[in-house]
N, C-alpha and C positions, 0 to 999 in steps of 0.2 A: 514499054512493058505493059501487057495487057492482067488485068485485076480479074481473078477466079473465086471463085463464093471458096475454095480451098485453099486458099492461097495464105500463108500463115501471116502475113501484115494482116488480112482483112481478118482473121481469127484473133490476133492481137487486140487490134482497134476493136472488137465487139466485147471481148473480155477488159478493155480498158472503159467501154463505155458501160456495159454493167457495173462495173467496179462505180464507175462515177455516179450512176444513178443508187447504188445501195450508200451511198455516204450520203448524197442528197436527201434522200428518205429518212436516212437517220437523222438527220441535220433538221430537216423541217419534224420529225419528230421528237424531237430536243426542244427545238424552240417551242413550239406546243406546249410541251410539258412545262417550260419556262413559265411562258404566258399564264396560265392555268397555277400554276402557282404561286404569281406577283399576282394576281386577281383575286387568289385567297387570302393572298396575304394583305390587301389593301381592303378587303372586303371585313375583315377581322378588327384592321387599324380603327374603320372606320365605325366599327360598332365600340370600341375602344373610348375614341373622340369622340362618340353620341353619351356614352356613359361620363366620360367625365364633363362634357355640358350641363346634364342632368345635375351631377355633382354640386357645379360650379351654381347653376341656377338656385338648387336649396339655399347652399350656404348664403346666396346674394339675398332671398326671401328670409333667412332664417337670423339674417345678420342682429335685426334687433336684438336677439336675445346675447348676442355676444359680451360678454364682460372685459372692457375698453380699458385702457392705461388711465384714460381718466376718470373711469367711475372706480377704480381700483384708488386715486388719490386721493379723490373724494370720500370715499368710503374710510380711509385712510386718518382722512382728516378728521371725521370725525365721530371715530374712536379713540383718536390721538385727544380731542374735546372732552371725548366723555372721563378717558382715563383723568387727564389733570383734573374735573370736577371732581372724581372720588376721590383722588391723593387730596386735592382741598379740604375736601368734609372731614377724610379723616385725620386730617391736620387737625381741623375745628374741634374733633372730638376728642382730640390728646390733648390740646391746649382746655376745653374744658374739664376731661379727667384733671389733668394736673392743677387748673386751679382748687377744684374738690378738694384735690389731695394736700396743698398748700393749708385748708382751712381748716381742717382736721388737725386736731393736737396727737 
């Protein structure tokens, strides 16, 4: 069988082969768009991860000033010192009121 530019196979096969290149086009125009997208979005992350470096970087310089469990105990401590010195004193000053008040008729 001889093949004619008319011949409804060879009009078949050219509308099948268009049909294939319009899916391709669109297909490499997908993936594009993919691309172009994961690049914004990685380009975003990574301004994201520079900000929090920065972040991380202060709090590491800034650390001195932090207030630690141990200067919380310490500080603790002594307040806990100074309270029992007053409850002393004013121990000392009830036990001298009261003797006053013993010497008094």
């Amino acid at each position: 069988m001889t093949w004619h530019r008319n011949d409804t196979r060879f009009g078949f096969e050219r509308h099948i082969r268009g049909a294939t290149a319009v899916i391709m086009v669109g297909l490499i125009g997908w993936v594009g768009k993919t691309v172009n997208d994961l690049q914004t979005g990685v380009a975003a992350m990574q301004v994201d991860i520079r900000n929090l470096g920065e972040r991380v970087a202060e709090l590491r310089v800034g650390e001195p000033d932090l207030y630690r469990r141990s200067d919380a105990a310490r500080d603790m401590q002594h307040l806990l010192t100074r309270i029992s010195e007053f409850v002393e004193s004013v121990r000392d000053v009830r036990h001298r009121v009261d003797a006053i008040e013993r010497q008094q008729p």
